[in-house]
C-alpha positions in Angstrom: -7.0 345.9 136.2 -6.6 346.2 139.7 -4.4 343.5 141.8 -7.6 342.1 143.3 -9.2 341.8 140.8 -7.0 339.7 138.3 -6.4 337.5 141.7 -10.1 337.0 142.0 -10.4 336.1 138.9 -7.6 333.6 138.8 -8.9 331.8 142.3 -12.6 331.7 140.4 -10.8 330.5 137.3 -8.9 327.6 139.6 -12.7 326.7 141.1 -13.9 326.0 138.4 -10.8 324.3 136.7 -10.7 322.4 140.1 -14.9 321.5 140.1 -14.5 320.1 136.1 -11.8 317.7 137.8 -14.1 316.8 139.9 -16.9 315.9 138.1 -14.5 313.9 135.4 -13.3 311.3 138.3 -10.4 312.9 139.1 -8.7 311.7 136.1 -7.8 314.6 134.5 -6.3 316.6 137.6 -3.2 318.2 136.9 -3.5 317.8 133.0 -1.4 321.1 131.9 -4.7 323.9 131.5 -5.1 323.6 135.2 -3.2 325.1 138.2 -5.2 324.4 141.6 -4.2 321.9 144.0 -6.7 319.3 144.8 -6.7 316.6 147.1 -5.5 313.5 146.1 -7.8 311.3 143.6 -8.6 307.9 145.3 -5.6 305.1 145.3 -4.0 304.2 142.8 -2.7 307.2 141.9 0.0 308.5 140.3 2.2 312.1 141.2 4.3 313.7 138.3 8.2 313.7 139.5 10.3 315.3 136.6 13.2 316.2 138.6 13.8 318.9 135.8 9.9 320.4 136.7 8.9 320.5 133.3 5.6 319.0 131.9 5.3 315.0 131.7 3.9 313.9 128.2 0.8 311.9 128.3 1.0 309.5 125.3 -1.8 307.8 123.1 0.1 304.3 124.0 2.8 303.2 126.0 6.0 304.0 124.1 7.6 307.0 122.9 6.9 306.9 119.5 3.1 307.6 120.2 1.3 310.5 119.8 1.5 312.6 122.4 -2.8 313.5 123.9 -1.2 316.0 126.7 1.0 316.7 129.3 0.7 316.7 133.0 2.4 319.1 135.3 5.3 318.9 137.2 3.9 317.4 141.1 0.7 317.0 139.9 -1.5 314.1 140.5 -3.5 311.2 138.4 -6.2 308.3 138.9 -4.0 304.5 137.7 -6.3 302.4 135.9 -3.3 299.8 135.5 0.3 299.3 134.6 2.1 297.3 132.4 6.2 296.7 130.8 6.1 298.3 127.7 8.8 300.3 126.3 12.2 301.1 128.7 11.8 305.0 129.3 15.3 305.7 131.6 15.2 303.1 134.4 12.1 301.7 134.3 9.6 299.4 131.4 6.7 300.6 133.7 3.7 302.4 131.9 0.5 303.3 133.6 -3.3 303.5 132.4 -4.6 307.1 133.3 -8.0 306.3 135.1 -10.7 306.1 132.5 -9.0 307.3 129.8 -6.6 305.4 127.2 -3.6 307.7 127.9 -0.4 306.3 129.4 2.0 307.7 131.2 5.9 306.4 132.2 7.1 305.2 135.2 9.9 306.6 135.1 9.1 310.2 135.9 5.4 309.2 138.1 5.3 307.6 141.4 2.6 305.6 142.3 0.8 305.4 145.4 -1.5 302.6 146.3 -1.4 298.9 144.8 -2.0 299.1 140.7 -3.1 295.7 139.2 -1.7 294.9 135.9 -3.8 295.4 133.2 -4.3 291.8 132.3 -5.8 291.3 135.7 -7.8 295.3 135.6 -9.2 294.0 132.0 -9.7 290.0 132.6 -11.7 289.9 129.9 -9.6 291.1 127.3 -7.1 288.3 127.5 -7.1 286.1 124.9 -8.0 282.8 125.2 -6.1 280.1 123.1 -7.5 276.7 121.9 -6.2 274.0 122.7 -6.1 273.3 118.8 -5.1 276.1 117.8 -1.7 275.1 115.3 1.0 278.3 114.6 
């Protein structure tokens, strides 16, 4: 195979990569099959900062000891639903909400950009409310 044609190839299969980003919200940019650059999904968003450029895990909850759903690559960028504290990854408790998705990802190795709500103020309805007679 020619050196065009393996590079057209891999700039029609970054297109479309790039256009299936697209069309999910911008939430799953940068998750580890992809490699094209995109513009930034709207604020709040996250960018992967590893230091070490390998792959950030994506994890079912906010800890750890979660399953693991993916990895994002190294600079690349992801739509915040939310933070909260959770588990202390390094120097930070911070844990954010991928946008639409229920996949976290630490602080400690993403910087956000924009203002991201906690989640008890991005799902109001979700807190619990307590009776006043409630006992225990």
């Amino acid at each position: 195979m020619s050196t065009q044609t393996a590079r057209t190839r891999r700039t029609r299969y970054a297109a479309v990569t790039l256009a299936l980003g697209v069309a999910a919200g911008g939430a799953s940019l940068g998750l580890a099959a992809g490699s094209a650059q995109a513009a930034a999904p709207a604020k709040p968003y996250g960018t992967v900062d590893t230091i070490s450029g390998k792959d950030l895990n994506v994890r079912q909850y906010p800890s750890t000891d979660s399953t693991i759903k993916g990895a994002l690559k190294d600079k690349s960028q992801f739509g915040i639903d939310c933070k909260v504290e959770a588990q202390k990854v390094g120097t930070t408790s911070t844990w954010y909400k991928m946008r639409g998705e229920e996949k976290w990802v630490t602080g400690n190795w993403s910087k956000a950009t924009g203002t991201v709500k906690t989640c008890d103020d991005f799902f109001p309805a979700k807190k619990q409310q307590l009776s006043p007679n409630a006992v225990g």
